[in-house]
TORFI-44508 format. One record per residue (C-alpha): residue in three letters; x negated, y, z. Coordinates in steps of 0.001 Angstrom, whole numbers, plus 524288, in hexadecimal, padded with zeros to 5 digits. Each point is the difference from the previous one (the first is absolute). Layout:
BEGIN
ALAXYZ...
END
This chain:
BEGIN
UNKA7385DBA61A10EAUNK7F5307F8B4804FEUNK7FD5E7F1BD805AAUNK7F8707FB9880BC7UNK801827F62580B54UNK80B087FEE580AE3UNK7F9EB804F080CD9UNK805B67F30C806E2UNK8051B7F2827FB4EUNK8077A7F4E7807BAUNK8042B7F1707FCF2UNK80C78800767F7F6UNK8013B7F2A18054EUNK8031D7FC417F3FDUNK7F5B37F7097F7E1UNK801DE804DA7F29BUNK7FF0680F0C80484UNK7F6247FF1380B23UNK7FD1C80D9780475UNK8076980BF07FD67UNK7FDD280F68804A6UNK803C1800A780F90UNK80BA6807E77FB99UNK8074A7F7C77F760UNK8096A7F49E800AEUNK8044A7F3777FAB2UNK80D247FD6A7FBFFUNK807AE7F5997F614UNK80867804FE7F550UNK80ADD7FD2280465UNK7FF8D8090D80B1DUNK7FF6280B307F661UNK809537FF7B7F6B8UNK8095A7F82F7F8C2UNK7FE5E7F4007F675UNK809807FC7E7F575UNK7FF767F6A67F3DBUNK8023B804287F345UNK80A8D7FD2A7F6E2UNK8019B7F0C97FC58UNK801C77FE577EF77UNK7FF8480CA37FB93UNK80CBE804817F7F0UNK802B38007F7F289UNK7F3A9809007F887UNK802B580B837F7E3UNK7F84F80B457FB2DUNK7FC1E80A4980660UNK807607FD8180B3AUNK7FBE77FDE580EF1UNK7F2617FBC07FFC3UNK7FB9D7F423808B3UNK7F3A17FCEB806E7UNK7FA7C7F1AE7FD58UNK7F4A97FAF2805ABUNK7FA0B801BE7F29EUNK8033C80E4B8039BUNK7F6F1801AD80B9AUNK7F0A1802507FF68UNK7F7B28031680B6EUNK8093480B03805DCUNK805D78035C7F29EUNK80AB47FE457F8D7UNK7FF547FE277EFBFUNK80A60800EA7F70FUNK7FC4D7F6817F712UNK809B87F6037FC6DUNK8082680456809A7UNK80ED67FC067FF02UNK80B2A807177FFB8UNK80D977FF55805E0UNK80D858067F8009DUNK8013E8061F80BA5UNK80E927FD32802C1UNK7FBE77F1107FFF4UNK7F66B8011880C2DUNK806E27FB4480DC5UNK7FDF780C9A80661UNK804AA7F94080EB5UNK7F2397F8797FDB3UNK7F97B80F2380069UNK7FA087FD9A7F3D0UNK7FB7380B967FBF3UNK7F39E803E9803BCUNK7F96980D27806D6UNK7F5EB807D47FEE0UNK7F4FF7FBE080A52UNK805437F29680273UNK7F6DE7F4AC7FBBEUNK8000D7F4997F743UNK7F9A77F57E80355UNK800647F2C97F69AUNK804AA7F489807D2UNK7FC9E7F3207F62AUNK7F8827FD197F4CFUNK7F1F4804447FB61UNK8029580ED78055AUNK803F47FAB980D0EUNK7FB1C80BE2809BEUNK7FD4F809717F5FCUNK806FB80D6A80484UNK804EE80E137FA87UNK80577809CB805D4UNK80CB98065F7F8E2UNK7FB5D80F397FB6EUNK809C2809808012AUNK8026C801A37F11DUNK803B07F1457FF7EUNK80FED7FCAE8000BUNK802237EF917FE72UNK800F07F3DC807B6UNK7F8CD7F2AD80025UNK802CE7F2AC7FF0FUNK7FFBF7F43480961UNK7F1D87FBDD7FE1EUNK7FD9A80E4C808D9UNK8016F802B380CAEUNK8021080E79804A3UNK7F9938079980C5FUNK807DE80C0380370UNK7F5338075380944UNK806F5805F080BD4UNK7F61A8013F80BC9UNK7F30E8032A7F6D8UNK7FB608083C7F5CCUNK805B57F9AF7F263UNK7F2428038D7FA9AUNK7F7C37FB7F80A23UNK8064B7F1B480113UNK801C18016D7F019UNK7EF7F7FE2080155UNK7FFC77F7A880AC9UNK807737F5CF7F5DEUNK7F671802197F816UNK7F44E7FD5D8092AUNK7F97E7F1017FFDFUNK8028C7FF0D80F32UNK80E888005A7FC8DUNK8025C7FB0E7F0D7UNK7F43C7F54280015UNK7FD9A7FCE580DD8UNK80FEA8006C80390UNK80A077FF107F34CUNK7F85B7F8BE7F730UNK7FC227F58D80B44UNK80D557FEE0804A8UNK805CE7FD007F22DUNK7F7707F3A27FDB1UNK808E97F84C80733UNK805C07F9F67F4A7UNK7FA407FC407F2D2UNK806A680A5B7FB00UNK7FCA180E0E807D1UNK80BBB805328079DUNK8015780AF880B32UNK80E66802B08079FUNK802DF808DC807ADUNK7FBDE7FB0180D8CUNK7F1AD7FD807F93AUNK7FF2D80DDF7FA8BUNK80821805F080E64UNK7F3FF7F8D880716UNK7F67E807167F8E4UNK7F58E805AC8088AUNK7FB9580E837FDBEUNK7F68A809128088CUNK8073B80F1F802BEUNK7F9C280C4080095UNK809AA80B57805EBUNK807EA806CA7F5E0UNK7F86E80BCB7FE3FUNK7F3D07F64E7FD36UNK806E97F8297F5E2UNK8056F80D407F8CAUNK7F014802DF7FF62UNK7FD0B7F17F7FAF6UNK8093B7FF197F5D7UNK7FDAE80D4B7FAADUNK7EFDE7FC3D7FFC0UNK8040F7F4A17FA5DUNK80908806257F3F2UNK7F3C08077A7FEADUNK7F5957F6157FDD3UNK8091D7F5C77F9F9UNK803B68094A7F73FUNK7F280805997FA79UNK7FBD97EF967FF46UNK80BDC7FCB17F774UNK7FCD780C487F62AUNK7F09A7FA2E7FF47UNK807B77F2997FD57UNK809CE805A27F784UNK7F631806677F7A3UNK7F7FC7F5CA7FFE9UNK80A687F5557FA06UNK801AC80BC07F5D9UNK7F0E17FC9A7FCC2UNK8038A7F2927FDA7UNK80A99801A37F8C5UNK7F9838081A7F6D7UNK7F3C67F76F7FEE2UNK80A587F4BD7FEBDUNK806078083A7F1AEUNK7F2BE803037FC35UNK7FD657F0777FF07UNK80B107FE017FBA3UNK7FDF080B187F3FBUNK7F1EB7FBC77FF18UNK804607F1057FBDBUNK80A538019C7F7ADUNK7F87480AA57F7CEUNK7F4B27F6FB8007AUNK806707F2E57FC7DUNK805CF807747F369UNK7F7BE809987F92EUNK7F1E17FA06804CBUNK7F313806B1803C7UNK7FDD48062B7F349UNK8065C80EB180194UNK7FDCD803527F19FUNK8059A7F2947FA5EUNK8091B800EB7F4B8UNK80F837FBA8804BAUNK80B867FB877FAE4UNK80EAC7FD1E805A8UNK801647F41D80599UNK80D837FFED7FDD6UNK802EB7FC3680E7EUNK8049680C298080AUNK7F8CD7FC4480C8DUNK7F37B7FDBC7FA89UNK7FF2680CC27F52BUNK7F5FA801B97F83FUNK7F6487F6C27FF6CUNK7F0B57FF267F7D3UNK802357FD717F2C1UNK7F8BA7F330800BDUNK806DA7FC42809F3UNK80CAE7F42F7FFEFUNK80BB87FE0E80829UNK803297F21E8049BUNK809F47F8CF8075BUNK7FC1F7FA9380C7CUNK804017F2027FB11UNK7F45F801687F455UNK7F6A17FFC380B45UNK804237FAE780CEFUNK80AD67F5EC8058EUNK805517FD7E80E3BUNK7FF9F7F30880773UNK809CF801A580A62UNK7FF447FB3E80C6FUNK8083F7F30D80551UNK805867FD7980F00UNK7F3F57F85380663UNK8004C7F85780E6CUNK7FA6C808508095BUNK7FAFF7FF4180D2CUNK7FBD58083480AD2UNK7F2F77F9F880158UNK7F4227FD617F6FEUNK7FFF77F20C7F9E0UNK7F5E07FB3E7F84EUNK7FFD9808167F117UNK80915808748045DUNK800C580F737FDC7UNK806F880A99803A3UNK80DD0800A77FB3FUNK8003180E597F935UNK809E480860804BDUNK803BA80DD67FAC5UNK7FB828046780DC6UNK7F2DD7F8D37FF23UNK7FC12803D67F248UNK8041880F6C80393UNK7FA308012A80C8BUNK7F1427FC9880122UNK802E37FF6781183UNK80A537F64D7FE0DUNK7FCED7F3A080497UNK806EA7F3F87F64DUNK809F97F93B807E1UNK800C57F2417FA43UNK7F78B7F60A7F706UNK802427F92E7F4D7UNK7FA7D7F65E7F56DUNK803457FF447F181UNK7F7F17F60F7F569UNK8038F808337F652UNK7F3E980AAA7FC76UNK80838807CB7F840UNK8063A8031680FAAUNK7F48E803CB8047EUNK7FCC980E5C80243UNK7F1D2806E480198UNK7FC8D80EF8801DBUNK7FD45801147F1B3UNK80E717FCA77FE44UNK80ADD80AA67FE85UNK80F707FCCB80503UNK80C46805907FB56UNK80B747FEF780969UNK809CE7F6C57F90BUNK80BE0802EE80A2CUNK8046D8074A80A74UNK800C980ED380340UNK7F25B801FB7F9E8UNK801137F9AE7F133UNK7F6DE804A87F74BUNK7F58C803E680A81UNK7F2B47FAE97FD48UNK7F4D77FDA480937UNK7F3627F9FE800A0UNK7FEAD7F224804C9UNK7F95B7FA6B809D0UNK7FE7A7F0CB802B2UNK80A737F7228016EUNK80C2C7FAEF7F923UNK80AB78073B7F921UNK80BE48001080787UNK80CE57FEB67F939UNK803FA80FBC7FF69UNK7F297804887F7C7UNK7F72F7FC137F49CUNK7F2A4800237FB9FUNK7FD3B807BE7F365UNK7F6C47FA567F762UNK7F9C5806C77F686UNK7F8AC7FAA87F382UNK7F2048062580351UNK7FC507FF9E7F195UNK8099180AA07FDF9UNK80157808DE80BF1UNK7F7D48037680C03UNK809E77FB5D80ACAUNK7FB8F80A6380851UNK803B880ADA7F496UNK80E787F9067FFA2UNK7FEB1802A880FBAUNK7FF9B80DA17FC42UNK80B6C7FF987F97CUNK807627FB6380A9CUNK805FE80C1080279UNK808B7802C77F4F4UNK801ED7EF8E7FE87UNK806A88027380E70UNK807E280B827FD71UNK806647F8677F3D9UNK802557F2B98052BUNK80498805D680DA0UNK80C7B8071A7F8C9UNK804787F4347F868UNK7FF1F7F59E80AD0UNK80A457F4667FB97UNK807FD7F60F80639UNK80BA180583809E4UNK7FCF28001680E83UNK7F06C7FED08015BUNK7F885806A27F4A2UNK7F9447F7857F92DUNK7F5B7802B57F49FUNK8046E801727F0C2UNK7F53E7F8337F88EUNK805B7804757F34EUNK7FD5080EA5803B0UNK7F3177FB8180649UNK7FA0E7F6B67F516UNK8047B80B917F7B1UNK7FB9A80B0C8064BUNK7F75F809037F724UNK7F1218016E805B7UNK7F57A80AE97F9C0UNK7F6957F6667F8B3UNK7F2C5804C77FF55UNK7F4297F7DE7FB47UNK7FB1C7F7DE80ACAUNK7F19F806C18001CUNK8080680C79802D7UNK808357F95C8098CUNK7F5E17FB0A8084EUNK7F95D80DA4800C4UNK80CA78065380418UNK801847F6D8809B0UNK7F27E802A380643UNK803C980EA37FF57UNK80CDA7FE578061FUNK7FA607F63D80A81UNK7F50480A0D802C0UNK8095C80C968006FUNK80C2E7F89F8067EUNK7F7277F9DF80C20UNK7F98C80F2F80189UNK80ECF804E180102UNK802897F388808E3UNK7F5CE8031080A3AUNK8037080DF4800BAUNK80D4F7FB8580486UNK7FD0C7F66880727UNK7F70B8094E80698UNK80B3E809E580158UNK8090E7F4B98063DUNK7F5367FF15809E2UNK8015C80DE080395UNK80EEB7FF4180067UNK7FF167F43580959UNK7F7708062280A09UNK8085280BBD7FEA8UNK80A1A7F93B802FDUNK7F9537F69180C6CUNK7FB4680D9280472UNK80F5F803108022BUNK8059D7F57080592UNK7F3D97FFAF80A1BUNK802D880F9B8026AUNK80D9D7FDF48036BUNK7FC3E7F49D8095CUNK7F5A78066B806EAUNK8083B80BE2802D0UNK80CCD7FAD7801FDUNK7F9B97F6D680B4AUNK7F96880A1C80844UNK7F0C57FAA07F993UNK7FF6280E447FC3FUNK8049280E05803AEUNK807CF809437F6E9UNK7FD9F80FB480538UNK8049C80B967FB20UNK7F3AF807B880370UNK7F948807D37F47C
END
């Protein structure tokens, strides 16, 4: 297959679309097929029963099984047509996913809640419309505007029915839709394989620290048990301490806040702030007390919430009431070696969270937990190894990410271009 220009175009009359091939047409969902919601609260969950689709379910024409609930069948209203079909479509009506779209593969047996709404093609190619969902004339420039109506996003059934889309003939969309399975196909292996690249860069980090941060640089060194499973065998001059012998936590305290600077005032550190160097800090805050304050040299724990135990590097502001600062006597330990550690400190605190409801953090298991202690000299060589091996391993990821978001751009604009009429899908050799 091969792509080139339309011969002719003419004025969709339509804004959004402009001009499409001389042979095709405009028409609104609704004309095409049928709309229904999904089910409202879905029924009581079992294993391994019916599965069903949640928006959580639905990414960029696919559907994923993870954490995907379960139902008894017998429970589902069945005069509500619950159960879905192969080639009908899913499209997310509310939330963060509003727009997003899959269409149901033939393999695929289940049903989907309320937060869905379902297109049953009738008058079009299942594929071809499947893409069309998927193209930014239709999911950014249609769905997604249309559910910003609210402060909460939110599509029905006459928003997604009045959904624009440009129509090739039949035998046309057949020829689009198999190009399409073609191309989108070969980009998602180059993706796929590529997030296997991560992955495996991610474990050899991962194996690279915690060999590092407990036997050393020195390959030859003489070991011993350290008597602490996790950790193994250790240097023979080296000690195990508890976290408490070096380091406390000054936890963070419910300040006023306000939308707008004021004079003194800092950011307010959320969990989203400190994780996410593109998020932009919501609200500002003052505290007199210095032992609040927060710099980039700082390191956080997460005191409550669904990510306890998580630690993080700081940035400035004030400690907000769900995380703490670590602070670590620097006459004993290189804070950036204990950073290092951070891995296995997680993994322990995050499976003994206490209090019922929210997790909070156990201080007893943290002020106790057992750290490799190697002389300081040694730890602030490791930690110039690790920083210059980890940031190495960082760039080549990041560097793969890159590759896995143009990969993905590349897609998205392929699907648009040719589902629109911008280019020409042949079957000539």
């Amino acid at each position: 297959m091969k792509m080139k220009k339309y011969e002719k175009y003419k004025s969709s009359g339509i804004e959004l679309l402009d001009e499409i091939p001389a042979g095709w047409k405009v028409n609104r969902l609704k004309a095409l097929g049928e709309i229904r919601y999904g089910l409202g609260q879905p029924p009581r969950q079992i294993e391994n029963g019916l599965p069903i689709i949640r928006a959580t379910n639905v990414s960029f024409g696919k559907i994923t099984t993870k954490d995907m609930l379960f139902v008894d069948p017998n429970d589902l209203p069945y005069d509500r047509k619950p159960l879905l079909k192969t080639n009908e479509i899913i499209v997310v009506r509310s939330g963060a996913y509003t727009g997003d779209s899959a269409i149901i593969p033939e393999e695929y047996s289940g049903s989907v809640t309320g937060y869905d709404m379902v297109f049953t093609p009738k008058y079009i190619s299942p594929k071809f419309i499947s893409y069309s969902f998927l193209s930014n004339y239709v999911f950014k420039d249609q769905l997604v505007i249309s559910s910003l109506r609210a402060a909460q996003p939110h599509l029905n059934k006459e928003e997604l029915g009045n959904t624009i889309v440009a129509i090739p003939d039949l035998s046309e969309q057949t020829t689009i839709a198999s190009y399409l399975d073609q191309k989108t196909s070969a980009i998602d292996r180059k993706v796929s394989l590529l997030e296997q690249k991560i992955t495996q860069y991610q474990q050899l980090r991962k194996s690279l620290i915690n060999e590092t941060v407990c036997r050393g640089l020195n390959e030859n060194v003489k070991v011993k048990d350290s008597g602490i499973e996790w950790i193994g065998m250790i240097p023979a001059h080296w000690e195990v301490k508890r976290f408490k012998s070096f380091a406390q936590t000054i936890k963070g305290k419910n300040l006023d806040f306000s939308d707008f600077y004021f004079e003194k005032s800092l950011p307010n550190l959320s969990l989203e702030y400190l994780r996410n160097d593109e998020v932009t800090f919501p609200t500002y805050c003052y505290s007199s007390s210095k032992s609040l304050l927060v710099t980039e040299n700082d390191y956080i724990i997460v005191w409550d919430g669904a990510g306890v135990g998580e630690i993080l590097k700081g940035k400035k502001g004030y400690l907000s009431s769900t995380i703490a600062k670590i602070v670590v006597n620097p006459k004993l330990v290189n804070p950036k070696y204990f950073f290092h550690l951070r891995d296995r400190v997680e993994y322990t605190l995050k499976q003994i969270p206490a209090g019922m409801g929210i997790p909070h953090l156990n201080p007893f298991i943290l002020n106790n937990f057992p750290c490799p202690y190697p002389p300081l000299e040694e730890q602030n060589a490791i930690s110039s190894y690790l920083d210059e091996k980890t940031q190495k391993i960082d760039l080549i990821i990041t560097n793969i990410t890159t590759q896995i978001a143009t990969l993905k751009e590349l897609r998205k604009t392929l699907i648009n271009d040719v589902v629109t009429g911008k280019i020409k899908v042949t079957t000539d050799d």
